[in-house]
N, C-alpha and C positions, 0 to 999 in steps of 0.2 A: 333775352330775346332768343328765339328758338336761333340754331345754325343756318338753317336756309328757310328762310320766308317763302313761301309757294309763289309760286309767278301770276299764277291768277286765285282770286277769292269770291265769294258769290252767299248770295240772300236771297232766302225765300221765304214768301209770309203767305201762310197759307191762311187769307182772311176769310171771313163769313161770306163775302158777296163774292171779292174775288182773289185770284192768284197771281203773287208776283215774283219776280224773279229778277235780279241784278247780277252782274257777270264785270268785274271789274279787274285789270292786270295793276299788279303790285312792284314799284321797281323804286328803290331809297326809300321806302316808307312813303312814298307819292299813291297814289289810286287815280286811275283814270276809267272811265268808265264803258265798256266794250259790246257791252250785251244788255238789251232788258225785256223781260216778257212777260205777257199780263193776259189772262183768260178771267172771264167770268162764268166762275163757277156755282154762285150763289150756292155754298154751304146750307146758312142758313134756312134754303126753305126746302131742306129734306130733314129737316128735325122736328118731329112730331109731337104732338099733346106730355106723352111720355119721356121725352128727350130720348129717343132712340135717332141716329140717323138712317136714315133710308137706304135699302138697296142701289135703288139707278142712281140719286146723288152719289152714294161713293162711289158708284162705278165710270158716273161721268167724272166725278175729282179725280179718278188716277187715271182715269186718259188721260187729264191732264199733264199728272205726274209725270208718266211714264214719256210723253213729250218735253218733260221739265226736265227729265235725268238724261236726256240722249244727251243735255248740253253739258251736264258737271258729276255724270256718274264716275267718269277717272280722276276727277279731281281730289288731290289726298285726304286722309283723313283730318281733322282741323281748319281745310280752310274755306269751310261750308255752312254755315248759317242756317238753318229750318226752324221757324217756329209756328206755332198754331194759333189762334186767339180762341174769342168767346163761342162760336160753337162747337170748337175742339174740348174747349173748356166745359160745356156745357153736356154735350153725348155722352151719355152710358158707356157706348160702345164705341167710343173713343180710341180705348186701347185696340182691338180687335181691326179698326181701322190704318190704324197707327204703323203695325206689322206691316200690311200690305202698302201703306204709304212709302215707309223707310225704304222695301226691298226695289218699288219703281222708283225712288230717287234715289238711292247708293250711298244715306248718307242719314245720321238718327235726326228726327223730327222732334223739339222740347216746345212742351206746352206753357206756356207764358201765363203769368196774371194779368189783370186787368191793368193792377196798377206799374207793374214792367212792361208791356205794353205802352204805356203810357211817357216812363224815361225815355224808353226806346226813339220812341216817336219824336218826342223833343229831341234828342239826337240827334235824328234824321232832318229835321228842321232846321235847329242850330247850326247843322255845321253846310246848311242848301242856301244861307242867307244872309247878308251881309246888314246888320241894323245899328245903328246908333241908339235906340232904344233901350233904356234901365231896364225896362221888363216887360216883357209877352207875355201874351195870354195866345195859347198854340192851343186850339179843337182841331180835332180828328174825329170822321162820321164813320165807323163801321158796318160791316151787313148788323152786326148782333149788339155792339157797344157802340158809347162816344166818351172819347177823351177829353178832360180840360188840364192844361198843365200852365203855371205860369214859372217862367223862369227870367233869368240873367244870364246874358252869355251862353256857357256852354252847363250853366247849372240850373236843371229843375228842383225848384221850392215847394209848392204844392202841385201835387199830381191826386187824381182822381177818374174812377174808370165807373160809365154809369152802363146800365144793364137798359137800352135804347141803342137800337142800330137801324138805317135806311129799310134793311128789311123786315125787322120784325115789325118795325112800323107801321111797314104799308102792308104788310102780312095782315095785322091789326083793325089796323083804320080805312085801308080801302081793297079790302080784298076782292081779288077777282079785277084789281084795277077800275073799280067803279069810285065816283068820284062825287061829293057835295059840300058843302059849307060847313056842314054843323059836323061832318066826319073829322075837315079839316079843322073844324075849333077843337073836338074832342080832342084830337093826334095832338095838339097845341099845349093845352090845358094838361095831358097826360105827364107831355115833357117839361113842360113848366113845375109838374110837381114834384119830378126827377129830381130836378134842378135846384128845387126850392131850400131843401137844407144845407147849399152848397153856396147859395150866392151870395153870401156875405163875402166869404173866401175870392169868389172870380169876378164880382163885379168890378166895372170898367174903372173904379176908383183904386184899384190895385196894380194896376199896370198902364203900362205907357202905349201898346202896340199891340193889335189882333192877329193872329196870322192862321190862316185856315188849311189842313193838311186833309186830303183826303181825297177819294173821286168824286162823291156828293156834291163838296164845296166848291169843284174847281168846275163841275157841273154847272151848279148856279152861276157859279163867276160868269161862264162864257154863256150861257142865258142873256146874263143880264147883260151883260156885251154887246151881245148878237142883236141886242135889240134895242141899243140906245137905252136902256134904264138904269147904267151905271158906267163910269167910264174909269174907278179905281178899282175893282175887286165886287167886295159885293158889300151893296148899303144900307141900310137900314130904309132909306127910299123905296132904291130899288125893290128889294123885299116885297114892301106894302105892296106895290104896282103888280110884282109877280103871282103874291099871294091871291089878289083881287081877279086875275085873270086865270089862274086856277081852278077860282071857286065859279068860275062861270061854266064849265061844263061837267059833265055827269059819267067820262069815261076817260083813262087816262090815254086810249088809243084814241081819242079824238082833238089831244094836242096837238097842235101844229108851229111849237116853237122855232125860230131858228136858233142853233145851236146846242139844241138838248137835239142829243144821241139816241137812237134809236135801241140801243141795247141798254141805257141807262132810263128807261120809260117806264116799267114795272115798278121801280125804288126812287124814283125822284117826288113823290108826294110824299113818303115816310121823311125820305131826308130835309125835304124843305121843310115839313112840321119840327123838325127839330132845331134846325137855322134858325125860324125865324122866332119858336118859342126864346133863343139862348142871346138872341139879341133884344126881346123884350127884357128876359128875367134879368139879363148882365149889364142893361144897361149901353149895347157896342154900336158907336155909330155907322164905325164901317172897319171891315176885316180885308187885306191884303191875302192872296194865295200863295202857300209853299209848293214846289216841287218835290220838296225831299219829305219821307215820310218813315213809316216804322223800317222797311227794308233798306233806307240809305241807313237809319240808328243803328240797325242789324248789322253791318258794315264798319262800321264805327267801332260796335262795341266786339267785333273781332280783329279789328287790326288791335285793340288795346290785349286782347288774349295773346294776338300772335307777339307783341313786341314786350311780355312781361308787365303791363298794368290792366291786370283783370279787374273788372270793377267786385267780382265776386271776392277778391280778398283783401278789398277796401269795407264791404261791406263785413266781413269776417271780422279785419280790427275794428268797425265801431261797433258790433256786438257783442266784444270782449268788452272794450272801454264801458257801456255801459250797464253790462252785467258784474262789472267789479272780476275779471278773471285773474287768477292766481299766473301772470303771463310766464315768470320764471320756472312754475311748475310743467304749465301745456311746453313752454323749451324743453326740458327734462326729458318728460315724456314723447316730443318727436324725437329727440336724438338718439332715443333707442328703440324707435321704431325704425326709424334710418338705418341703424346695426342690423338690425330684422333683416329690412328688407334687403340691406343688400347680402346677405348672405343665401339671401330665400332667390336674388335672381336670377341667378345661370339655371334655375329648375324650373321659374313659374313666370311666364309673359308679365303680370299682372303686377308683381312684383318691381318691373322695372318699367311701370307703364307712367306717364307722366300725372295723369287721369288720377289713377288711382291713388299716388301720392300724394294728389294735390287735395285729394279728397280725404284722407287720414290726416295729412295737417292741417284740414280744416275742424276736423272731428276732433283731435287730438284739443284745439283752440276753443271747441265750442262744448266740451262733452260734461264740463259742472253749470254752464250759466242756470239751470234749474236751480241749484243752492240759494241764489239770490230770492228765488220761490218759496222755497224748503228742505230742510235737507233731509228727509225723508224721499226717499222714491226720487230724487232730486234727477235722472237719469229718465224719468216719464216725463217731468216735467220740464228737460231739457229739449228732448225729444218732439213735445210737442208746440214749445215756440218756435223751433227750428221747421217744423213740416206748414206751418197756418202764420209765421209772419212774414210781413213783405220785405223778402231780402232782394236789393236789387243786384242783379245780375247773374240768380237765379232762375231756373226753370221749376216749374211743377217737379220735373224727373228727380232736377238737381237736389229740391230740398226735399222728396221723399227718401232718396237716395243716404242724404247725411243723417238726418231724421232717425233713417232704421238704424245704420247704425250704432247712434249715441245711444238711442232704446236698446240696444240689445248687448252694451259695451258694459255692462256690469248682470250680475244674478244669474241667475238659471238661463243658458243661451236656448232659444230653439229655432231653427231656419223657416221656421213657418212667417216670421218674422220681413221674410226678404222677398216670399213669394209674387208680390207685387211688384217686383223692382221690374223694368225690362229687361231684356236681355241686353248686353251681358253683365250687368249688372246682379244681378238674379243669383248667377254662379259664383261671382267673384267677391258679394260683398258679406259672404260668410266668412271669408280667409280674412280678409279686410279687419273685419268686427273682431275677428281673431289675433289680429296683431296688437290694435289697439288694444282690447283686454289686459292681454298679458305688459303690455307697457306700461298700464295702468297700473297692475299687481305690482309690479315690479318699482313702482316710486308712489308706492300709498304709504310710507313712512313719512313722503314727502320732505324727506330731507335732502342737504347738497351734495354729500357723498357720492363721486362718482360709480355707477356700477363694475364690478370685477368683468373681465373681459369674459364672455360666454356663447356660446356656442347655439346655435338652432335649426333644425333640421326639421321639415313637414314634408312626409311620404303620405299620398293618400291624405288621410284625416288620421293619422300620428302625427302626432309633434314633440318633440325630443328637444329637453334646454340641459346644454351642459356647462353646469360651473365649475369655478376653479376649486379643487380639493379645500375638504374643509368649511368653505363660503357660506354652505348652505345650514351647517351646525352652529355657524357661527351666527348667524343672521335668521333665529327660530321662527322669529315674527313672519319674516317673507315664505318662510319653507311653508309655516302655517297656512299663510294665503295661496300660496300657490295649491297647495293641495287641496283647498278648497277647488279653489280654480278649475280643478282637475272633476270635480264634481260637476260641479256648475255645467260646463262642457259635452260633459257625457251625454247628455238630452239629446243635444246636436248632432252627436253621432261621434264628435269630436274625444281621441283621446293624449290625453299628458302625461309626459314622461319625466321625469327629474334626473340628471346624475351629477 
């Protein structure tokens, strides 16, 4: 557990439709919940043909922001939460948003997959709801995606992230908010084939309990409420009734529901095409509504950072386990990256930064599962399950971040390699890549012999290793390698020093 737990923590899901924000005080590992904010920003419909986002949308997103961060821009580093979903996911210009996002909230923004997104969400769920039920079936309607996750308890089983959200839908199927029958069968029919090679997996034969997470959902719910056409949640009844009085007019400003919102008007025909296609395709007679959603998960899955169970190095040992990893070896190799680094920290923040350590033994754990591939280039093809599979409790940032450096932790180094990372990542994961390396040299005999105590010194981009007299005459193989090493490096701009 960290020494002092921050007194307050906070979540922000910067979704396709809209923005939300939770502000919660921390005291025994209790959360209570102080603060919550929510703008619709509709992401989604400033992204155009070419997945560029728009000018005025980002500039109306960080008005937003910059009202988001009046509330947790002092709040320390670590107990802040930002994630982005699918059309964060989605934009080109993503990053270039990203920057000016970060600098009006105080705090870095990690871009999520669909299907973490998806954990999350069950999280937020799980822990909003008290069920006797073996197992859920938990949807979430995004501006850009929809979630299906069925779990147990506090564990998701199947998770699945579809590329349908409330806005692209009604972007789609009734643009300009114009409204008919055969639109709303098309918008049905589309989702239904989303759906299609998935419903073996979430049909209502697979679990005990529905529970609906989202604005969309909890839209419909109070629809059907408002209007006597369901008095649990929302029914597959209801549905029909709602559906049929939908398709009765030709404009969606000429609704006159009670209980549908006025700012939720433009996206409630895309959402409800997707309701009610996932209770035909699934078989759901009727779904109960959650409160808690990807920002209460967000929440969740930081109190497990802040008290020492990151789900990121849960997920680390099952991709050791089933890559067959040499785990006595990746030991080896941190514990002299550990001598490294502490010798390297009175001179370099980064060195004694928790982050970055947490990141080298992760790298250090993950940097042969390629071998299991091949062991040629085994290091490319580490690299590349690392950056393209779904690790949970990972970011986009996260697994580019580990990615580059297992790619670049053996051959010929070149920093072109990192140029992608964010900042600070960007500067710091060449030293990084650097230590590993040489840890790596340094027990490629891979045997148990402890190393001789030695010495390391990085000025600039020299680096100086000194062993104990003699060591290195004695031990030609390592002196070999290392002098390699010292090649290798040069590209980088990086020089090695022996004594």
């Amino acid at each position: 557990m960290q020494n002092t737990p921050p007194e307050f923590v906070a979540a922000v899901d910067l979704g396709s439709n809209s923005f939300h924000m939770i502000v919660c005080s921390l005291k025994n590992g209790k959360l209570q919940t102080v603060d919550r904010l929510k703008e619709m920003v509709r992401l989604a419909s400033g992204l155009n043909s070419e997945q560029i986002l728009d000018e005025k949308t980002q500039q109306n997103a960080l008005a937003c922001l910059e009202r988001f961060g009046q509330r947790i821009h002092n709040f320390p580093a670590g107990s802040v939460r930002i994630v982005g979903t699918n059309t964060l996911r989605m934009a080109k210009n993503a990053g270039q948003f990203l920057i000016k996002a970060e600098l009006a909230l105080g705090h870095p923004i990690h871009i999520i997959s669909g299907i973490e997104e998806a954990r999350l969400i069950y999280a937020g769920v799980a822990h909003s709801l008290s069920s006797n039920a073996n197992l859920r079936l938990v949807m979430d309607i995004g501006g850009g995606s929809t979630e299906y996750i069925i779990g147990a308890n506090d564990t998701p089983q199947e998770k699945e992230s579809l590329h349908m959200g409330c806005i692209s839908m009604s972007n789609s199927f009734f643009k300009d908010g114009f409204l008919s029958k055969m639109a709303f069968d098309q918008a049905t029919l589309f989702a239904e084939q989303k759906l299609e090679p998935f419903q073996n997996t979430f049909k209502s034969k697979n679990w005990d309990e529905a529970i609906g997470s989202s604005g969309s959902l909890r839209s419909i719910a109070k629809v059907l409420q408002a209007n006597n056409w369901s008095n649990n949640g929302i029914t597959k009844q209801g549905l029909e009734i709602l559906v049929n009085h939908l398709n009765q007019y030709t404009h969606i400003d000429e609704l006159n529901l009670p209980g549908l919102d006025i700012d939720r008007l433009p996206v409630f025909a895309g959402g409800l095409a997707i309701v009610y296609a996932t209770f035909k395709t699934l078989n759901i007679d009727q779904m109960t509504i959650s409160e808690g959603a990807l920002r209460e998960g967000l929440i969740q899955d930081l109190l497990g950072r802040i008290y020492n169970q990151d789900m990121r190095s849960e997920t680390v040992n099952a991709v050791t386990k089933r890559y067959h990893i040499d785990k006595k070896h990746a030991k080896r190799i941190k514990k002299t990256i550990h001598i490294m680094l502490s010798q390297l920290s009175t001179s370099y923040a980064w060195a004694n930064d928790e982050n970055c350590v947490q990141f080298l033994n992760w790298a250090a754990d993950l940097h042969e599962i390629g071998i299991d591939i091949a062991h040629s280039q085994y290091h490319k093809h580490s690299a590349y399950i690392i950056g393209n599979a779904d690790l949970a409790g990972f970011s986009q940032q996260d697994q580019l971040l580990l990615a580059s450096i297992i790619r670049a932790h053996r051959r010929k180094l070149s920093k072109t390699i990192f140029n992608e990372l964010p900042s600070p990542w960007n500067i710091q994961a060449p030293y990084l890549t650097l230590i590993l390396r040489l840890a790596v040299v340094l027990h490629r005999n891979r045997i148990k012999q402890e190393l001789p105590l030695f010495e390391i010194q990085l000025i600039n981009s020299k680096i100086t290793l000194k062993f104990p007299d003699t060591w290195l005459d004695n031990s030609p193989l390592t002196h070999a390698d290392l002098i390699l090493e010292a090649d290798y490096i040069k590209a980088a701009g990086f020089k090695l020093e022996l004594s």
